[in-house]
Structures are given as C-alpha cells and as structure tokens.
C-alpha positions as CSV (number, residue, x, y, z in Angstrom):
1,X,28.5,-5.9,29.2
2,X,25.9,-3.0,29.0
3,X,24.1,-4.1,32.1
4,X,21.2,-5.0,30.4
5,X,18.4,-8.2,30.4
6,X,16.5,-9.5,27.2
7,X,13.6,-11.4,27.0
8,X,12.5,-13.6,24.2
9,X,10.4,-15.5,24.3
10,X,10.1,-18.9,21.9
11,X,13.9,-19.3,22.5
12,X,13.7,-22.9,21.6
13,X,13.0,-22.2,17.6
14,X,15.1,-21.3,15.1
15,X,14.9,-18.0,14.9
16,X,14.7,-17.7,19.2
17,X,18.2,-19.6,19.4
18,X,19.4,-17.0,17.4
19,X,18.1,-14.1,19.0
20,X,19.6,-15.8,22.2
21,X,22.9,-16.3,20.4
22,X,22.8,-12.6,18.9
23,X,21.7,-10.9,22.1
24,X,24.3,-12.7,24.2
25,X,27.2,-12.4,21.7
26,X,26.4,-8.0,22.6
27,X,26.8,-8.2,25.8
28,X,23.2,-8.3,27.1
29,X,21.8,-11.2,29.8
30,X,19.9,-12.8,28.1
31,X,17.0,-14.6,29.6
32,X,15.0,-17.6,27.7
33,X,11.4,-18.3,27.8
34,X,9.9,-21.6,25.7
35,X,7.3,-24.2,26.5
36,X,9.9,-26.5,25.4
37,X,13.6,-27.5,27.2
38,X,16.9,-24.9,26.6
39,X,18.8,-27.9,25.1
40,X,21.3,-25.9,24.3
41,X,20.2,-22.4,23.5
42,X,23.0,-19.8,24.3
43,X,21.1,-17.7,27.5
44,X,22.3,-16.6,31.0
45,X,19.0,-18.3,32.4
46,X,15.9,-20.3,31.6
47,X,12.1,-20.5,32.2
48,X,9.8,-23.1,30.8
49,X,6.8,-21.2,30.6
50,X,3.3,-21.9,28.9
51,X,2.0,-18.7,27.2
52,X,-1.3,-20.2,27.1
53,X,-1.6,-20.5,30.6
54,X,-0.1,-17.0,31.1
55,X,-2.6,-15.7,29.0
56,X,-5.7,-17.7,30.9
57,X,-4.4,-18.0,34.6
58,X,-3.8,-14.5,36.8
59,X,-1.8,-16.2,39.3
60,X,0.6,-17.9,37.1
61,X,0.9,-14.9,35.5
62,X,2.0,-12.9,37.8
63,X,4.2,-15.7,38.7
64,X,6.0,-15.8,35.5
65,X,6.4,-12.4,35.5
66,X,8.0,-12.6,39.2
67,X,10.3,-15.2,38.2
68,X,11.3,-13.1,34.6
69,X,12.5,-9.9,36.9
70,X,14.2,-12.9,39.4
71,X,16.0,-14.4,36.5
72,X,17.1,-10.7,35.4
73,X,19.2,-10.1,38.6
74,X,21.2,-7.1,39.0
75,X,20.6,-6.5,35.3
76,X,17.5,-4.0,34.2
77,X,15.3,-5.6,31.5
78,X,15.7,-3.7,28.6
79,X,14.1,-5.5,25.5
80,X,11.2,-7.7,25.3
81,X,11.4,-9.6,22.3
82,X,7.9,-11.6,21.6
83,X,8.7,-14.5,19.2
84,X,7.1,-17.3,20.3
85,X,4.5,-18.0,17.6
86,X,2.0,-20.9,17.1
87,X,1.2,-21.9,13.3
88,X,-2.3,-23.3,13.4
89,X,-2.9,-24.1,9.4
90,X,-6.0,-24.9,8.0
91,X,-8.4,-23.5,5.9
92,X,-11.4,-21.4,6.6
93,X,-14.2,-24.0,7.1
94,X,-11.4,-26.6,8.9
95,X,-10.6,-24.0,11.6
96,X,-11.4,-25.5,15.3
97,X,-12.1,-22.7,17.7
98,X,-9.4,-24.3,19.8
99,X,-7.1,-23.2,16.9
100,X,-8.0,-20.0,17.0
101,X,-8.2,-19.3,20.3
102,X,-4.7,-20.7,21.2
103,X,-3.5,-18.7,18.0
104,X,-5.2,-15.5,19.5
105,X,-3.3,-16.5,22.8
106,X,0.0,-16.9,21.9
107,X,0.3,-14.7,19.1
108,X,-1.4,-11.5,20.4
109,X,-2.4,-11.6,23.8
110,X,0.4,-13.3,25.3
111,X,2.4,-10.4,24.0
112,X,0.3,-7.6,25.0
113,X,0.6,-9.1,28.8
114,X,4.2,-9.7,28.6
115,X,4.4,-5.7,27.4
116,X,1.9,-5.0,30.0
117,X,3.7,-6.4,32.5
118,X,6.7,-5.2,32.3
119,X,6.4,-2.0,30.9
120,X,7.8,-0.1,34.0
121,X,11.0,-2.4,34.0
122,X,11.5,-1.2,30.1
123,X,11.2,1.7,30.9
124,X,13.6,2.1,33.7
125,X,16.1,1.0,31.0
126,X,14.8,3.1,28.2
127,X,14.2,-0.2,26.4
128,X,12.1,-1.8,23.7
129,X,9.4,-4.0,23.2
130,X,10.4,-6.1,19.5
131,X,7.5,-8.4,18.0
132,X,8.2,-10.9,15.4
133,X,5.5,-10.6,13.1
134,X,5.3,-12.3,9.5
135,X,5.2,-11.6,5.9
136,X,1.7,-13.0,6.4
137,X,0.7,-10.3,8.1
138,X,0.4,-8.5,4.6
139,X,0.4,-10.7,2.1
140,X,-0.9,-14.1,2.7
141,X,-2.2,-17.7,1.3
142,X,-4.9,-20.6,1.7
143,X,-4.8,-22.3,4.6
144,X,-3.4,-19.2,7.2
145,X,-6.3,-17.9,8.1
146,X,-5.6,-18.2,12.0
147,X,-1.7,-17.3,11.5
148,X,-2.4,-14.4,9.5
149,X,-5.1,-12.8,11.0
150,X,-2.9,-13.2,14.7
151,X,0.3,-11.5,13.0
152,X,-1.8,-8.8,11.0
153,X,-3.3,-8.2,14.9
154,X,0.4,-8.0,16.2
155,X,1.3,-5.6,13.8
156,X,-1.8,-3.9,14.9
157,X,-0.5,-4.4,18.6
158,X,3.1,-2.7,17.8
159,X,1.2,0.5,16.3
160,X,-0.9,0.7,18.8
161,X,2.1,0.0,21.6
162,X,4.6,2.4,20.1
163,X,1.6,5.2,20.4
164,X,0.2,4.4,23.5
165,X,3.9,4.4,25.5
166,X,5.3,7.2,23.4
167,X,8.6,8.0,24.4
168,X,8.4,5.6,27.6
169,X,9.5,2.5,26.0
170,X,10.3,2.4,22.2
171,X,8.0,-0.3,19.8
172,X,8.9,-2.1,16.7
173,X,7.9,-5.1,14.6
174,X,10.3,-7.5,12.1
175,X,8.2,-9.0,9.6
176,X,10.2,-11.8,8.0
177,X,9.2,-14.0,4.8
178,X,10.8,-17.6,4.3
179,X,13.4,-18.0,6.5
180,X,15.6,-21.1,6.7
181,X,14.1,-23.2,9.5
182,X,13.5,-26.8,10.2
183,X,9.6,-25.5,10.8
184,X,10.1,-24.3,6.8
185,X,11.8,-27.4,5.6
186,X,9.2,-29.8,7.4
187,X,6.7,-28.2,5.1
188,X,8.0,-29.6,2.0
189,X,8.5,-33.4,3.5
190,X,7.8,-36.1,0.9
191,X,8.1,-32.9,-2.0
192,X,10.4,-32.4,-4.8
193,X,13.1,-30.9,-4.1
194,X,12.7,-28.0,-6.9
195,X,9.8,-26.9,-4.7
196,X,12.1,-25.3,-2.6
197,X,14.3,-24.1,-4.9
198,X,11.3,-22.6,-6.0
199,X,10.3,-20.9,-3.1
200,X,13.9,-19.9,-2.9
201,X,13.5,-17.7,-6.9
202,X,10.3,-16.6,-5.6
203,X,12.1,-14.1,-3.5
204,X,14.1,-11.5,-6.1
205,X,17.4,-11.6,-3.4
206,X,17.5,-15.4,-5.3
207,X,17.3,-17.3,-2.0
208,X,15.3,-17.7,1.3
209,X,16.8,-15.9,4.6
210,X,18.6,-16.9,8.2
211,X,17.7,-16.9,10.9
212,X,20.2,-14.9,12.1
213,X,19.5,-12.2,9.8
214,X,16.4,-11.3,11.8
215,X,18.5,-11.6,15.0
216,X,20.8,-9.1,13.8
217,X,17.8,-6.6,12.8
218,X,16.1,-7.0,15.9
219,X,19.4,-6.6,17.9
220,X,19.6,-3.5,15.7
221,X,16.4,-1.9,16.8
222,X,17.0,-2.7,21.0
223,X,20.5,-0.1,20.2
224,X,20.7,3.3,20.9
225,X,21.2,3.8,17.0
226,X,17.4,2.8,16.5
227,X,16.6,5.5,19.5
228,X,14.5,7.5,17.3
229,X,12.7,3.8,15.4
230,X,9.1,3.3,17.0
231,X,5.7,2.1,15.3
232,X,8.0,0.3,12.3
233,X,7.3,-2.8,11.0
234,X,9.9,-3.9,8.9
235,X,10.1,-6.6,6.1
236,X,13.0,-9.2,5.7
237,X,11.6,-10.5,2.9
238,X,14.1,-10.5,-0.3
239,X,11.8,-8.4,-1.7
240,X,9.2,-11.0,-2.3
241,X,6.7,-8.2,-1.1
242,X,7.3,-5.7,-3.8
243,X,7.5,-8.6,-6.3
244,X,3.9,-8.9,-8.4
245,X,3.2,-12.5,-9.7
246,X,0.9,-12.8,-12.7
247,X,0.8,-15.1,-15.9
248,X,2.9,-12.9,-17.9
C-alpha cells in the first residue's frame, strides 16, 4: 500500500472501471465518483455524485467535496483523475443550448472545481491532477461540435493547470482515439460489421485500443517515475493522428 487516495471520477464507464481496477491493483485507495451505481467497479468506496449539480450548486459542492476527503480516510489524496465525460452529438445548427451547457459542465468546469477544490490535499501528497481528454480535441468530425470543443478546452485546462500550480501539484492529459468500449460499439448498432473493422485499419497499430491501456498510462503519470511530466497531453491513438487520409 503507498498510503495514497485516487479519485476518478466516471468510474462507472469503461475506461473508469479500469482506472478503478488499475489504481487499486497498485496499491492506492481508490475512491469512485459516477452519477450512475458502482455495480461492481473494483474501489475501496463510492459516491454517487452529479457533476452538473457540483458545477451549479455551492452547497452541494462543498458537500461532495466534504464527503471525497471523508471517503479518503487516513489515506492523503494523491491523484485526481477527471474522466467523467458527456458525449452530446449533433451537428452545428442541431446543437440545444442545454447540450452545450451540460457539455461545458461536465467536461470542463466540473474538472476545474474538482482541481480547485482539492488542490491543497494534492499537494500534501505531491500528487497529480490527470484529465482524460480525446483525440477529438485535435483532430475531429461532423457532428462533435459540443464534445470537441469541451476536450480541446480541457486540454486548454491541463496547460493552463500544470502552469498555474507549478511544482505544487503535477498536471497532465491522456488523449485517447477509439478505444474498445460498449459507448464505441453502440455507435455502430444496426451497421455492417466491416465498419468496425474499418475503424479498426484506420488506426496504423491495425486495431482500436483498451481500455486498460489508458489506465495503465494514467497510472503511469500519478508515479514518481512521471515526477518531472507536467503540461503533457499525450495521444493513445495507434497512430491515427500522424496518419494523413486523402484519395491517393
């Protein structure tokens, strides 16, 4: 055990039950937050918790935040992972202003608030804040307007961060491309099947990734072997990013 607390937020996902899993499997307590029930995600403790609400509400916020350092126990918190996410799609003109808002909320201000909030705690513990970005915070397509303008702003948000805290509490980004998750394979419902194995030889590395790949990176960056990583945004992406698509 090394004494220490994580956060992450979204735990209920794909890529959060991983994290969890990751995280746990090291030794760290690890401390779940979702909107949605553990059902079975690997964590020391749980809190349902709405990051919209956080985000609007100054009393439940400081609630929440009560009840993360509660849930921490004897254990500093040493990593706040931010992966909670909301994917509003549509396309320029279809975009509600409750869709944006609510992807502004969760995507960019809820983590600024969570940092915010427990930035003396991280830094008790010499930890780290890591954000779980998206490929779509570079490269994009129709229809993410919302989601791609919120990660490209959490990118933003990590730079910013890492600057602002210097070396009080270390900041980094993972920016991930298609990664096997039931979010990823609902999006090809009632499709061929050769549309995923297309997606799949979009990517050079010849497939799409795990989720526990970007666990492993972002358990990576919270080590002391990281100590001197802050500001990065980095790609798991299969190279899809340095790939260039034309006719030829």
């Amino acid at each position: 055990m090394n004494d220490l607390a994580a956060v992450i937020t979204g735990s209920a996902g794909s890529i959060g039950r991983a994290l969890c899993k990751v995280f746990k499997a090291s030794g760290y307590k690890v401390i779940g937050l979702d909107i949605k029930e553990k059902n079975g995600v690997e964590t020391d403790e749980w809190l349902q918790g709405d990051l919209i609400r956080f985000v609007a509400d100054a009393e439940y916020r400081d609630e929440l935040l009560t009840a993360l350092r509660s849930a921490s126990g004897t254990s500093k918190i040493g990593v706040l992972c931010n992966n909670a996410a909301e994917q509003r799609l549509a396309r320029t003109e279809d975009v509600s202003m409750e869709d944006w808002q609510v992807s502004l909320d969760v995507n960019i201000t809820a983590p600024f608030l969570l940092a915010q909030g427990l930035v003396r705690d991280l830094e008790e513990s010499d930890g780290s804040i890591i954000n779980i970005a998206s490929i779509h915070a570079r490269l994009t397509k129709p229809g993410f307007i919302a989601y791609a303008t919120t990660k490209s702003g959490l990118i933003g948000l990590t730079r910013a961060l890492a600057v602002d805290l210097g070396g009080r509490v270390r900041v980094n980004a993972i920016c991930p491309a298609a990664i096997d998750t039931p979010m990823l394979r609902e999006g090809f419902e009632g499709r061929s099947s050769s549309d995923l194995d297309s997606l799949r030889l979009c990517h050079p590395a010849g497939r799409i990734g795990q989720p526990s790949e970007v666990a492993e990176l972002a358990l990576w960056l919270a080590s002391p072997q990281a100590s001197f990583v802050s500001g990065a945004c980095y790609e798991i992406d299969g190279a899809i990013s340095s790939r260039l698509h034309d006719p030829v």
